[in-house]
Each structure stands twice: as C-alpha cells, then as structure tokens.
N, C-alpha and C positions, 0 to 999 in steps of 0.2 A: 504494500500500500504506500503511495505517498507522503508526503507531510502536507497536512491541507492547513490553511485560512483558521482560525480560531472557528470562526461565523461559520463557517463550511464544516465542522465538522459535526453538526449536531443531524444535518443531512444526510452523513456516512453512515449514523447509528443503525442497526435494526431496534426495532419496537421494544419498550424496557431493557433495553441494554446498559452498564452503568459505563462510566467513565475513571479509570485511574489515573490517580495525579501524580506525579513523581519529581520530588526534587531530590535531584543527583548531585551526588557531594562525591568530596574525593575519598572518602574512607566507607559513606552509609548510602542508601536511597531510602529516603522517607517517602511512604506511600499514603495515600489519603483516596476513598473512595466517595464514589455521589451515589446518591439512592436511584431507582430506577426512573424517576420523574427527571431528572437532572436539574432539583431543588435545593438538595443540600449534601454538602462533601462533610466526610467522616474519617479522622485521621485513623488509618487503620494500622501500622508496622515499620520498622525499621529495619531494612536488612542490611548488615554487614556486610560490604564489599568483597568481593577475593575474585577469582575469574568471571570475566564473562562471560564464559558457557553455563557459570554456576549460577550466575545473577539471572542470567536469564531464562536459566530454566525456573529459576523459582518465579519471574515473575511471568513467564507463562504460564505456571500452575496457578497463580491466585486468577490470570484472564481468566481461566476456565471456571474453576471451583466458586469466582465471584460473579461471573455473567457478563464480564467487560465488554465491550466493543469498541472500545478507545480509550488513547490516550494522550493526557495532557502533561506535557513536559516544563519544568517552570525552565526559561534561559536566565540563567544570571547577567542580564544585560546592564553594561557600570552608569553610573548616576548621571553620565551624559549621552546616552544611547548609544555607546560604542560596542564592538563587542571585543572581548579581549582573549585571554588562552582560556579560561573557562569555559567560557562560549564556545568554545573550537573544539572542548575536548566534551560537552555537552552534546554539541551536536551530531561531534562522531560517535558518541554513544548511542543516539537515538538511530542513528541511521545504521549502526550495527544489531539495532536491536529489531528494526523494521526486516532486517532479512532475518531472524528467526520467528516475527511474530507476523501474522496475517490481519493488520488491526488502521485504523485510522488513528494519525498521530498531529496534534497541534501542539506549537509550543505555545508559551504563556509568560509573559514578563515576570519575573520574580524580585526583581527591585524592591528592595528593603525586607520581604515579607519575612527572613527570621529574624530581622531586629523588633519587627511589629509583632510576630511571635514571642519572641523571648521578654518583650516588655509584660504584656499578656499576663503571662507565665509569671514573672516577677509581681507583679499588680495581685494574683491570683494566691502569694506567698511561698509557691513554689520552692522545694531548697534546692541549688544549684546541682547535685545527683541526680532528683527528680528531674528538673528541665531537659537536662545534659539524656535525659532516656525519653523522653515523647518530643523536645525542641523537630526534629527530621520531622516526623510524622505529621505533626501540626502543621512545619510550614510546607508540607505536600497539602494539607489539608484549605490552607490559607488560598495555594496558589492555585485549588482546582477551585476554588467557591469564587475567587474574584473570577473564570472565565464561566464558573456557569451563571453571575450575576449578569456578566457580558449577554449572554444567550438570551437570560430572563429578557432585558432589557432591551434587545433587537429584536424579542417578540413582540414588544408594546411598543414601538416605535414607528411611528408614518412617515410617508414619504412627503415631502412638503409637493 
C-alpha cells in the first residue's frame, strides 16, 4: 500500500476497521489504538525495539488480533517544518514496514506531543518510573487522536 494524505486515508479503511498510531523512537514504538468509529484513540503498548523483522512481526500481530486497517505514523517534524535524521530514519521505517504489512499508512505531525504528554502526566502526579513506562504509548495515543480530530473535523466542514 502506499503512504496516502492524512484526509485520504479514512477512504482506505474497510467498515469498522480501527487505526494504529505509532510513534517511533529510537529504542520503543508507543502504540495507541482508535475505537472502531475512529472517535477516540486509546494508548495501548510499548514495545521495545531490537530487529525489525521482530518489530514487525509483532506489530502485524496486534493489525490482526486488533482489526486494524491503518496506520498513522507520528513524523517528528522540528519546530520549523524541517525534517531532519529523525525524519529520515522514521520514514525508512514506515516504508520498510509497508512491504511487510498490507495496510494504508499516513503520517501525522508529532510536534511537541510528548512534551504535551509528559506535562499531562506531570499535572496528573505521575512519578517519573510511572511516566518513563506509559510516556510512548500516550504520545502514540496523543498523535493518533489529533489526526482522527483532523477527520472529525473535515467531516463537518463545507465547501465555501
């Protein structure tokens, strides 16, 4: 499958299919799933990096065992729209992982979301253990709900 348009990819889905969110770190990928309506994202898991035959088999097994039909990838794009080695090594990821998986894939700005995260998390009392074990997952969770707010939002929206 290609990498589609944010907009375009809710076209790709079949009927209650969910969407995973994945923000790719250099050591974890924090996963975050949407419910079948594609209302609300629910940080789901944190997995530890090592191969990527191994990463990826595992998160082909959650497409399966969770109903996915896509995937939203957060890009680490830096505070002036640039993209840097992140970015590069983000998107080789995604495109290595489009030839294992048969799946529609948009990416998704992730600017700032685990600072907004971890403030959250802070605010909430969190001790720094705790955060340091759900911080991944949440900001998967953060970065799939701002594109399904995206979706909401160009469903209510007219053409002038």
């Amino acid at each position: 499958m290609p990498i589609l348009d944010p907009l375009a990819l809710k076209a790709a889905l079949k009927p209650q299919s969910r969407l995973l969110g994945l923000d790719v770190g250099e050591r974890t990928i924090g996963l975050a799933i949407s419910d079948p309506s594609l209302a609300v994202a629910s940080p789901l898991e944190t997995i530890r990096r090592s191969k990527f035959a191994a990463d990826a088999g595992r998160l082909a097994a959650i497409c399966a065992e969770r109903k996915v039909g896509g995937l939203v990838v957060g890009l680490p794009i830096d505070m002036h729209g640039g993209e840097g080695r992140r970015c590069q090594s983000v998107r080789q990821f995604a495109a290595n992982l489009l030839e294992k998986l048969d799946l529609p894939l948009a990416f998704w700005d992730e600017r700032l979301s685990t600072v907004a995260v971890t403030r959250a998390l802070i605010d909430a009392d969190l001790s720094r253990a705790r955060r340091s074990q759900v911080v991944d997952k949440a900001a998967a969770a953060y970065i799939l709900q701002g594109l399904l707010d995206r979706l909401a939002a160009a469903r209510t929206e007219r053409p002038a």
